[in-house]
RODO-2510 file (C-alpha; in nm, 4 decimals, decimal comma):
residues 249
     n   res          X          Y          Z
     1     x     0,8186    -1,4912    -1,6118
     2     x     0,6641    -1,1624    -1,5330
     3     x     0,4805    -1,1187    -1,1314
     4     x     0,1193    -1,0265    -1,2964
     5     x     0,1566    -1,3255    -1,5119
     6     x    -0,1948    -1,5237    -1,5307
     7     x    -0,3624    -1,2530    -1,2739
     8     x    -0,6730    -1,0707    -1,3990
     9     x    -0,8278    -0,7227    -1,4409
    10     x    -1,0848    -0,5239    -1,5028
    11     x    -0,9590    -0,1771    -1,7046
    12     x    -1,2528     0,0535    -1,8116
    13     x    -1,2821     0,3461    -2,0572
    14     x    -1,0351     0,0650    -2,2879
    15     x    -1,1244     0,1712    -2,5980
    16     x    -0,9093     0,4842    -2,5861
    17     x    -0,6850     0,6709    -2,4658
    18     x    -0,5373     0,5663    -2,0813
    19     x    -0,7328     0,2651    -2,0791
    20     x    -0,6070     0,1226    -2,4067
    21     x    -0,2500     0,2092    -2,3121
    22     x    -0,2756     0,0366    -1,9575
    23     x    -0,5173    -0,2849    -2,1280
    24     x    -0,2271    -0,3386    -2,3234
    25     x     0,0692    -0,2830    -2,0922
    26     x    -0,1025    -0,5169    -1,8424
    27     x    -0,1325    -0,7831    -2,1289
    28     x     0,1929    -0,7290    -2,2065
    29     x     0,2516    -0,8082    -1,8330
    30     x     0,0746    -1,1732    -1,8696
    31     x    -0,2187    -1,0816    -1,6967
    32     x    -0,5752    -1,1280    -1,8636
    33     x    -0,7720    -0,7944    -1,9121
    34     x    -1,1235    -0,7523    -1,9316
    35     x    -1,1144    -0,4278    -2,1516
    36     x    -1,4729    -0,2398    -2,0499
    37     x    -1,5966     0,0202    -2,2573
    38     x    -1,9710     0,1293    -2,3595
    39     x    -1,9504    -0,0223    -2,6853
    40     x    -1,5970    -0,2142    -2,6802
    41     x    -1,4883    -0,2939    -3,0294
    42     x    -1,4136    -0,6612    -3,1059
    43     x    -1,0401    -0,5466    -3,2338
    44     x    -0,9816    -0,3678    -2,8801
    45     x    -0,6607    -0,5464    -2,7004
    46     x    -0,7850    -0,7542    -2,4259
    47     x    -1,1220    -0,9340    -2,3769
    48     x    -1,3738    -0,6375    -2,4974
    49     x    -1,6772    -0,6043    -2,2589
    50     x    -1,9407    -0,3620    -2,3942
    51     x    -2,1068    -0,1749    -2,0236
    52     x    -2,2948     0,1172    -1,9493
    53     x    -2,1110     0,2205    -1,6575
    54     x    -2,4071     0,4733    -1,5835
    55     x    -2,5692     0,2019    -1,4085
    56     x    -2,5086    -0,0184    -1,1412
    57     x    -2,6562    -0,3496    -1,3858
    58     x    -2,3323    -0,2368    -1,6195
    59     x    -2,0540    -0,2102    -1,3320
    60     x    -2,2051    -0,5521    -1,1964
    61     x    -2,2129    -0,7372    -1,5226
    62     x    -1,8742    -0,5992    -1,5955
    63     x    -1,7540    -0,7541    -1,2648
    64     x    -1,8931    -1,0973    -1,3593
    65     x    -1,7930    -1,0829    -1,6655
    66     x    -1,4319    -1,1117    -1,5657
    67     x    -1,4999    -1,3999    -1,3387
    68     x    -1,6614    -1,6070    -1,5687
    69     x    -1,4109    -1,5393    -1,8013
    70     x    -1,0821    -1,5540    -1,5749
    71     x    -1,2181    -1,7776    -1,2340
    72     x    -1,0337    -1,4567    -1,1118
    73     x    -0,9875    -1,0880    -1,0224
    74     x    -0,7101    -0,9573    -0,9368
    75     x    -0,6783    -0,5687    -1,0122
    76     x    -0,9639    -0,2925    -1,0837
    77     x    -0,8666    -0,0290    -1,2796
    78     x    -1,1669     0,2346    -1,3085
    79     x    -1,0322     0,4974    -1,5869
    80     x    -1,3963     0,5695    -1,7722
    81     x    -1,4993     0,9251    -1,8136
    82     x    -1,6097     1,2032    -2,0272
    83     x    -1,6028     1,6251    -1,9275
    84     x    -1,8082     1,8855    -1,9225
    85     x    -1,7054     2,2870    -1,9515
    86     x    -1,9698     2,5153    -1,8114
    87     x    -2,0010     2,7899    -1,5199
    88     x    -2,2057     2,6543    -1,2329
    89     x    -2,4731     2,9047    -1,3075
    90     x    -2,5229     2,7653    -1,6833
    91     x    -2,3863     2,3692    -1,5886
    92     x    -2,6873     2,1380    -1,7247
    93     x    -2,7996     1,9116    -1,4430
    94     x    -2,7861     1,6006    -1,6264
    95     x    -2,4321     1,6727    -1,7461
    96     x    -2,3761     1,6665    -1,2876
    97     x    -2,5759     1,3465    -1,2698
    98     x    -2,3689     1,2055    -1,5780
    99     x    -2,0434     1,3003    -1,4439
   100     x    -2,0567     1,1615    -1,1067
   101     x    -2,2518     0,8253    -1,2092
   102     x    -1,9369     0,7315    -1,4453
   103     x    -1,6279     0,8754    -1,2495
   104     x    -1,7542     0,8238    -0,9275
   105     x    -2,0467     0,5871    -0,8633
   106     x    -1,8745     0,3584    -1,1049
   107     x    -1,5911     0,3246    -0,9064
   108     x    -1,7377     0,2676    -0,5925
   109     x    -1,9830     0,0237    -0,7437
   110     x    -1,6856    -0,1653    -0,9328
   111     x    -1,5227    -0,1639    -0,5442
   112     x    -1,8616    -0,3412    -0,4170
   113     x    -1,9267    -0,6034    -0,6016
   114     x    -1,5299    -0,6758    -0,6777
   115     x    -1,3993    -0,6589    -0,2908
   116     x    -1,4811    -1,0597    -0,2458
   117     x    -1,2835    -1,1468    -0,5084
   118     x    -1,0059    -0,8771    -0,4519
   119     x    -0,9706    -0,9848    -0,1123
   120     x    -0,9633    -1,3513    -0,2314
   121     x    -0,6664    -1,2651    -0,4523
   122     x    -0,4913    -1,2034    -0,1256
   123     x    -0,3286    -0,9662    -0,3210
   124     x    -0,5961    -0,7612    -0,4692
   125     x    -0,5184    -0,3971    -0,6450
   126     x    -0,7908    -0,1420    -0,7073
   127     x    -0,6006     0,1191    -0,8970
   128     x    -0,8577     0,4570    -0,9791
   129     x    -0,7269     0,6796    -1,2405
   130     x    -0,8130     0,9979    -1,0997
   131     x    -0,6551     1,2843    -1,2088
   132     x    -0,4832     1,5566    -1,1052
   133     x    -0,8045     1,7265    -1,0517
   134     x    -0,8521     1,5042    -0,7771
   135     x    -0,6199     1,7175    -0,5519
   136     x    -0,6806     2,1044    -0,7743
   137     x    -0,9481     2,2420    -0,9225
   138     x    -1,0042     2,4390    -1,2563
   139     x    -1,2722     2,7088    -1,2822
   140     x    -1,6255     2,5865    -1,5389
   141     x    -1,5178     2,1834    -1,4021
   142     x    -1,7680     2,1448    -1,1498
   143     x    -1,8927     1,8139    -1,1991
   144     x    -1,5326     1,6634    -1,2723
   145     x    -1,3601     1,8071    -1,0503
   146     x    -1,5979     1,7029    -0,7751
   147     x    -1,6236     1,3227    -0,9173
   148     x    -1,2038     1,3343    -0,9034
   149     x    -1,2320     1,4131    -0,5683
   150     x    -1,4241     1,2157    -0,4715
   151     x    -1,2652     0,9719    -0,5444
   152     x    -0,9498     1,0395    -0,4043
   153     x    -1,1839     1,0179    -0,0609
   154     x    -1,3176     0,6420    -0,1554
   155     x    -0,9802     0,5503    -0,2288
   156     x    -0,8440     0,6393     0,0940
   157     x    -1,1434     0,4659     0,2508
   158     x    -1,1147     0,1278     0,0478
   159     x    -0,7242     0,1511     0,1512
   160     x    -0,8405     0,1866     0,5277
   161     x    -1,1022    -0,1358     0,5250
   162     x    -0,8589    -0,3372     0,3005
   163     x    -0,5404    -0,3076     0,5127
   164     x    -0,6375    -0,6390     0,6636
   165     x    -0,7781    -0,8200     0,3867
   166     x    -0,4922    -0,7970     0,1467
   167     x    -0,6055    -0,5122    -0,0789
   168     x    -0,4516    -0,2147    -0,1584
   169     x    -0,6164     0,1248    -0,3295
   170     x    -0,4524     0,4379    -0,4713
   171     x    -0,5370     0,7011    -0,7284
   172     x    -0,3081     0,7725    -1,0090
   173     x    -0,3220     1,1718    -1,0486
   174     x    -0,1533     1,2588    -1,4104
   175     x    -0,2188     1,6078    -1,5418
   176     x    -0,3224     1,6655    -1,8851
   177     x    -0,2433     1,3633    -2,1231
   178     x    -0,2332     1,3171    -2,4993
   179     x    -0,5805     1,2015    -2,5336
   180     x    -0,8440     1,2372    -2,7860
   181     x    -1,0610     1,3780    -2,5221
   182     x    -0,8018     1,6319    -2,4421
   183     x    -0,6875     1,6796    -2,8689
   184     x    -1,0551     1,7694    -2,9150
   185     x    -1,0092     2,0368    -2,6632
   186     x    -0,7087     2,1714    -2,8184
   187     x    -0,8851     2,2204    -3,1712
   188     x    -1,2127     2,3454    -2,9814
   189     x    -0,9719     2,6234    -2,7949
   190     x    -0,8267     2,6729    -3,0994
   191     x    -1,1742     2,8034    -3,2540
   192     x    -1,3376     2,9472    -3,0072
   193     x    -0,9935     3,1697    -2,9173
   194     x    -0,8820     3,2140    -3,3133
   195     x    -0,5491     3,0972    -3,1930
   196     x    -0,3167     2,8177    -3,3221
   197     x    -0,3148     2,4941    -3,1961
   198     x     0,0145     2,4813    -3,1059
   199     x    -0,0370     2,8110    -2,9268
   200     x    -0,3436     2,6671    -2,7193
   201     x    -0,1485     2,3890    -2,6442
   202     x     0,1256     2,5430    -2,4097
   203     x    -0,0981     2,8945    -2,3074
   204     x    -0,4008     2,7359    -2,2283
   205     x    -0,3897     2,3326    -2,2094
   206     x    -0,0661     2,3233    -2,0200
   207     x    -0,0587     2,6472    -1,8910
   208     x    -0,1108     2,4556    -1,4999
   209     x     0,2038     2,2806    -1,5980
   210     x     0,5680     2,3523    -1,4816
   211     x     0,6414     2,1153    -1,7578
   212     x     0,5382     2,2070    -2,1147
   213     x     0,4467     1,9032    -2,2478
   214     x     0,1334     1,6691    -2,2274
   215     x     0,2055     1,3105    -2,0719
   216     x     0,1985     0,9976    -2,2865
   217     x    -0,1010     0,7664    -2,2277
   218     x     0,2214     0,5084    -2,2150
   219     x     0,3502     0,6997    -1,8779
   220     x     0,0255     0,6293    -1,6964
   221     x     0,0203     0,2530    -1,7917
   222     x     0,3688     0,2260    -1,6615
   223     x     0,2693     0,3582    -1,3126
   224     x    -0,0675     0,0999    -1,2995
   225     x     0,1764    -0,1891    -1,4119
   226     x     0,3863    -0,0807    -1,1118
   227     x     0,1512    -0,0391    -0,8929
   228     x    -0,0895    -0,3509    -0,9752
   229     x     0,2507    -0,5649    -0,9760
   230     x     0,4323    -0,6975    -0,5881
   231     x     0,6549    -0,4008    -0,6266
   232     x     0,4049    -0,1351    -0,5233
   233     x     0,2231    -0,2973    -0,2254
   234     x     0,3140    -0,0217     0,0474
   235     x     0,0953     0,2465    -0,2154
   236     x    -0,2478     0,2454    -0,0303
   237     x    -0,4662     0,5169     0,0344
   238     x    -0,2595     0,8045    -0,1252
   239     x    -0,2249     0,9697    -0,4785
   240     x    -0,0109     0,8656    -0,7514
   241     x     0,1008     1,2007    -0,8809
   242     x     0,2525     1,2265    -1,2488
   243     x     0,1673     1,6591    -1,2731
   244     x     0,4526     1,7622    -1,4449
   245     x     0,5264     1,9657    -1,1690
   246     x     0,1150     2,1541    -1,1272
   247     x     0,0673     2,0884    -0,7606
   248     x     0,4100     2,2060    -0,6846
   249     x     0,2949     2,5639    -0,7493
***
């Protein structure tokens, strides 16, 4: 019998990409998933939750959701988010508003109204996947790369106020992952710099990386199922980093 077996979470951005892969490797773990997206699909793994996470009536509907559903919560998993590639000078203002209200007003509002129950869990998880642009930057990023670190800051704070209440916070921090967020980029480079995919791929994508290859959405969902489980209860207030080797430069 698995350790997460009959616990509960809340994954968002589920439909896709990271969130799919860690829905369904925390299923896989016996815990129930409340699988958040802005319009979940009924054939999503988990228990599909349709949210605007723009607002705070989506991330507190989302959070009641999963106690109706489960009596429970054990583990929040805030992975939602979208870019936007501009130089400050030209970077549309609502594109900045967008950008922090889902990757980093959503995750402090999923950390409000889920601490009771976290704290009830008495071993409650929240688990923000935050890139590795929560510790570097990258030039015409603005908006995410000030949401990611962000972040990384209300991480270390929930990991301060729950080190007496039985709750525990990190970031996970991969670099660039095979997404189709981050396979739209690589045609979109493609164009715009009449190169090859393949070619984009390694001198442009993954040129921050020491490693030339992206990271499975699989490799992420393994480090959230460690970290949500008993095994990773000393990671609090610190990032997760899975770079393939960028911040060693």
């Amino acid at each position: 019998m698995s350790a997460l077996e009959g616990r509960a979470a809340i994954v968002t951005g589920a439909g896709s990409g990271i969130g799919r892969a860690i829905t369904e490797r925390l299923i896989a773990d016996g815990m129930q998933v409340l699988a958040v997206d802005l319009e979940a699909a009924s054939d999503a793994p988990g228990e599909p939750f349709s949210a605007d996470l723009s607002t705070r009536e989506g991330n507190r509907a989302a959070v009641a959701a999963a106690l109706e559903r489960f009596g429970r919560l054990d583990a929040v998993v805030p992975n939602a988010g979208f870019q936007h590639v501009s130089p400050v000078a030209d970077f549309a203002e609502d594109r900045w508003d967008a950008l922090l209200a889902v990757l980093l007003t959503s995750p402090f509002l999923l950390a409000k109204y889920g601490w009771a129950p976290l704290v009830a869990s008495g071993e409650g998880r929240y688990v923000a996947i935050a890139s590795a642009h929560a510790l570097v930057a990258s030039p015409f990023k603005a908006g995410y790369v000030a949401a990611k670190h962000g972040v990384m800051g209300l991480v270390k704070t929930l990991a301060l106020e729950g080190a007496t209440q039985g709750v525990t916070a990190s970031a996970v921090c991969p670099a660039f992952v095979r997404t189709p967020l981050v396979e739209s980029q690589i045609a979109a480079q493609a164009k715009a710099h009449g190169m090859s995919e393949d070619r984009v791929l390694e001198d442009v994508i993954l040129a921050p990386h020491a490693v030339k290859r992206l990271i499975e959405p699989e490799e992420v969902a393994g480090v959230v199922s460690f970290l949500v489980s008993p095994a990773g209860s000393a990671f609090t207030g610190a990032p997760v980093t899975l770079d393939q080797g960028w911040t060693a430069r």
